[in-house]
N, C-alpha and C positions, 0 to 999 in steps of 0.2 A: 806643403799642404797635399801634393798629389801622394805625397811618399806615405803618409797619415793616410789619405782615403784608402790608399793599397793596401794598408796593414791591414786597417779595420773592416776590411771587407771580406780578407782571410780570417781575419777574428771570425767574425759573423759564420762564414762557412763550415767553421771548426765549432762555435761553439753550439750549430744547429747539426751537427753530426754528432756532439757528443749528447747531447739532448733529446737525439734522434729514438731512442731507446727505450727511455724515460716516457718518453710521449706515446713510443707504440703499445707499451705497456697498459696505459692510462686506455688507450684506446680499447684495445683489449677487450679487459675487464671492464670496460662502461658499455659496450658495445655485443659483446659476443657472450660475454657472463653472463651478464646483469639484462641486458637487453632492451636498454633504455637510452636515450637521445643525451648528447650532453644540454643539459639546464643553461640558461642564457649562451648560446654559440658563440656570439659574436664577442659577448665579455670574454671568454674563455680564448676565444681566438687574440685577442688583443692584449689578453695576460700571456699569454705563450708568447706572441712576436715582442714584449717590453722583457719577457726571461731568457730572451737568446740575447737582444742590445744588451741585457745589462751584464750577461755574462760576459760578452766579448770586449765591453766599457774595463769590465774588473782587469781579466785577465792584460788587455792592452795598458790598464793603469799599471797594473805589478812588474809590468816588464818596464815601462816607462820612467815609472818614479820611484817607488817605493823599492823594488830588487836594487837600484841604481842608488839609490839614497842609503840606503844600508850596509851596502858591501863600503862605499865610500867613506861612510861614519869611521865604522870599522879599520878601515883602511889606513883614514886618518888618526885617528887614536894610535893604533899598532907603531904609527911612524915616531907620532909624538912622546912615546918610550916613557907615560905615565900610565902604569897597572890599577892606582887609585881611581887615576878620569875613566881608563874604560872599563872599571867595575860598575863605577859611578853610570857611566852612560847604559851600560849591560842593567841593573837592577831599575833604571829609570823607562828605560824602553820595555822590558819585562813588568813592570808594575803599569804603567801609563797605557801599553796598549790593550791590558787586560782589564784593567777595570773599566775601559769606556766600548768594553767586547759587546756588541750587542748577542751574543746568544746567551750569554752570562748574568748578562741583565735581566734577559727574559727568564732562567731558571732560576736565578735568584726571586724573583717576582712572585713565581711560580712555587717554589719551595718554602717561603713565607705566606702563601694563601692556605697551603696545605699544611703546612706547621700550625695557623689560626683555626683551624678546622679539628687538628686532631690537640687540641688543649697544651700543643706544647710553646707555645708561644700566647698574647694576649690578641685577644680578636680585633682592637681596635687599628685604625688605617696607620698611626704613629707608630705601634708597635710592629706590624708587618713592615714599614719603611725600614726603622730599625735594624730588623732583621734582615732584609734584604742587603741592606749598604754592607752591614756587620761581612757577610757573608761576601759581598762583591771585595771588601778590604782586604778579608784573609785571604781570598784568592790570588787576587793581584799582588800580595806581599810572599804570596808564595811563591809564583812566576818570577819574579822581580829576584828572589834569592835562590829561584833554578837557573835562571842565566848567568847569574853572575858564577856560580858552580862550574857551568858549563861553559862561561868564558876561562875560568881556572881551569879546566881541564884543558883546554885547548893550547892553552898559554903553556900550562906543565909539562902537556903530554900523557898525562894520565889515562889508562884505560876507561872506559866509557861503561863494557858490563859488568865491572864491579860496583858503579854506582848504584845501576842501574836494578840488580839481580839484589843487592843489599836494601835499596828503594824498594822492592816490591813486597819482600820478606816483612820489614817491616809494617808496609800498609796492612798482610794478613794478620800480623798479632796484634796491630791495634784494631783491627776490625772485630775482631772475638770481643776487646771490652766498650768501643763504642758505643752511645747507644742505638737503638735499632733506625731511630726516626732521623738519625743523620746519615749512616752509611751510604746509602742512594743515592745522597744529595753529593757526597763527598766523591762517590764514583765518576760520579755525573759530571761533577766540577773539573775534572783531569779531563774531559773529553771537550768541553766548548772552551775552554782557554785554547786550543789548538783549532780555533778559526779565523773568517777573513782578515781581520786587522794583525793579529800577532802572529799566524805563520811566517807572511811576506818577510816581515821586517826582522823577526829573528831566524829567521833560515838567512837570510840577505847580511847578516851579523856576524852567524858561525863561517860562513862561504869565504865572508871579505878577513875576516881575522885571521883563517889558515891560512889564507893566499899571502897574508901581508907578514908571517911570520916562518922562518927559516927552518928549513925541519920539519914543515906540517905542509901535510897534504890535502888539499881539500875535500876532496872526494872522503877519504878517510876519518878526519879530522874536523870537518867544516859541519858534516851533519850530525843531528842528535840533541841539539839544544831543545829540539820538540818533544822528544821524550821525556826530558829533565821539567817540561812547563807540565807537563800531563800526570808527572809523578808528583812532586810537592804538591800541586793542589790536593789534592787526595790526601797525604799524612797532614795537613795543616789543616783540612775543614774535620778532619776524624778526630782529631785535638780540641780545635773547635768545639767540638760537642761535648768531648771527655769535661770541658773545663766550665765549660755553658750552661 
């Protein structure tokens, strides 16, 4: 328990230095711009002290569990010399922690109010749900079949910028025929699949798989799987639309 208080106390330290910035920023511009008092203090003051705890809660959680629970999945699999289970567990952790992403939910959300607005979807609350799930599915099946890629690469040894410079090429020529009211959405999509819940655990995936296979180096070999979540969602919500 004392060993936990010590951590978390450096946490706190760390995570009110990196916040430190952020905050003087806000001050700033509320203060010396604008030249107006911050609105409720005391709210403001108690939402700032509940966003250093809870950064320093997250960061102390990923070191704790999730980085630690990953590499050893990983780990474990690699030993167990079956390429099927740790495809299987690579598309299921890629699909599972994506679709329960909350920033994903939220642009999915958000992407369905504004699709009922410009007549390209139905206004009614069934059909934005619809479209919202529609849209959290392909995402998440898209993640779910970049890791597994990017578990094949690591396993192969495959170069990583060919995927990758071939991945992008692509997203621009189906962007020229997508339609307009998807592109955005489908940008957008590559960028929140790459948050708190699915970094941890698929960097914590790529790290323990290299480490666990002969020939592969971590540092080298172990990162990238984040680029491969950020690149498919992108060509599969621009299909998405093509087909929609």
């Amino acid at each position: 328990m004392p060993r936990f208080a010590l951590a978390m106390a450096k946490r706190v330290v760390g995570a009110l230095r990196d916040l430190l910035p952020i905050f003087a920023v806000i001050a700033f511009f509320q203060l010396v711009v604008l030249q107006q008092p911050f609105p409720d203090l005391v709210d403001v003051a108690v939402g700032l002290v509940c966003v250093v705890l809870g950064l320093a809660l997250f960061v102390q959680g990923l070191e704790s569990g999730l980085f630690p629970l990953g590499e050893a999945l990983a780990q474990g699999m690699a030993r167990k010399g079956s390429t099927a289970a740790l495809l299987a567990l690579a598309f299921s952790l890629g699909f599972g922690t994506t679709v329960a992403e909350p920033a994903l939910i939220a642009v999915a959300a958000e992407a369905a109010d504004v699709a009922a607005e410009a007549n390209f979807i139905g206004k009614s609350q069934a059909a934005q749900n619809q479209y919202a799930l529609e849209l959290r599915v392909v995402v998440a099946l898209a993640v779910g079949v970049a890791i597994v890629l990017g578990v094949l690469r690591i396993v192969k040894g495959w170069p990583i910028h060919r995927f990758i410079i071939g991945g992008y090429i692509l997203v621009m020529v189906m962007t020229v025929f997508a339609p307009e009211e998807i592109v955005g959405v489908a940008y957008d999509s590559g960028g929140v699949t790459t948050s708190t819940i699915t970094v941890p655990l698929i960097t914590a995936l790529g790290v323990g798989l290299a480490s666990s296979i002969r020939g592969r180096n971590p540092m080298l070999d172990g990162f990238g799987l984040i680029a491969f979540a950020s690149l498919t969602p992108m060509i599969c919500v621009l299909g998405y639309g093509m087909v929609a």
